[in-house]
N, C-alpha and C positions, 0 to 999 in steps of 0.2 A: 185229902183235900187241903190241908192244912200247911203241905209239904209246898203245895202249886201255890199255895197264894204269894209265899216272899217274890217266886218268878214271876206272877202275876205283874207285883207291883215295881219291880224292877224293869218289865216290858214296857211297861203304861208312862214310866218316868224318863225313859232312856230317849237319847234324839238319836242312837243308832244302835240296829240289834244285829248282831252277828249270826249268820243263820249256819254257815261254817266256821269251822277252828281257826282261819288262816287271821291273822290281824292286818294283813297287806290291804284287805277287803276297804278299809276304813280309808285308806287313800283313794280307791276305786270311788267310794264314794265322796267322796270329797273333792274326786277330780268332774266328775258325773256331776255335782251340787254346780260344782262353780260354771261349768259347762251350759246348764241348766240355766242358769241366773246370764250369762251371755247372751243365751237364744233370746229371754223373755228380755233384754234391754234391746235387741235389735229388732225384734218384732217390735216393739215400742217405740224404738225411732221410727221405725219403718211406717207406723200404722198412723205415728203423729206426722210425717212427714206428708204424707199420701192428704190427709184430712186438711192441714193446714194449703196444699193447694187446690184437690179438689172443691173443696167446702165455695171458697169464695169463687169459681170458678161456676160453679151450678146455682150461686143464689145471681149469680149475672154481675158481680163486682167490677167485670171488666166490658163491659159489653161497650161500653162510652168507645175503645177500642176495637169493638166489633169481633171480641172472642166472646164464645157461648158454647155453654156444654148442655148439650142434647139431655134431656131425661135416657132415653135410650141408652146414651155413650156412657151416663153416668152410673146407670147400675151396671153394665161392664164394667168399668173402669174398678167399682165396688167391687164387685166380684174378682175381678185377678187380683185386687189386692188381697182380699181372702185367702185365696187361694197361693198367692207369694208365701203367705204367712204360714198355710199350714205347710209348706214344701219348707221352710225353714226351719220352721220347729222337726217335720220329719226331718233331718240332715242332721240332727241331734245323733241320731244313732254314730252317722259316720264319724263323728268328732267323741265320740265318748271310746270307753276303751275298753276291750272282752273281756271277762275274768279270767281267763286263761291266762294271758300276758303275765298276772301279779303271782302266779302258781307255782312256791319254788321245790315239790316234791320232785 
């Protein structure tokens, strides 16, 4: 018991753990992190971009104009944006990169 607690405390304190020998891994993640951090600022424009029009669009801001968004239109409109976002965050996969690529046995 004694033996596990140093790796205990070295798991608990580390911000990456190597589950294989390879050290290449550490770029995998680091490519994967930043990759990561991309998705969540484009969903972020994308979620601030969608609100900033919808928003004044359904409280009637323009109506003096004679645009109006439907309750109806608008939880559509809510809904694909959801749905935009989780297809974006899913396409993480496609841009991040296999471990096999970094594997130089």
């Amino acid at each position: 018991m004694i033996s596990n607690a140093g790796s205990n405390v070295a798991v608990e304190t580390t911000d990456v753990i190597l589950v294989r020998s390879n050290p290449l891994d550490v770029v995998a993640i680091v490519q994967l992190s930043r990759a990561t951090y991309s998705k969540m600022i484009q969903n972020l424009v994308w979620a601030t971009g969608y609100n900033v029009v919808a928003i004044p669009l359904a409280a009637g801001a323009f109506y003096t104009w004679g645009v109006l968004l439907s309750p109806a239109l608008g939880a559509v409109l809510m809904a694909a944006s959801t749905v935009i976002v989780a297809i974006n965050a899913r396409l993480l996969k496609l841009k991040a990169k296999p471990y096999s690529q970094y594997d130089i046995n």
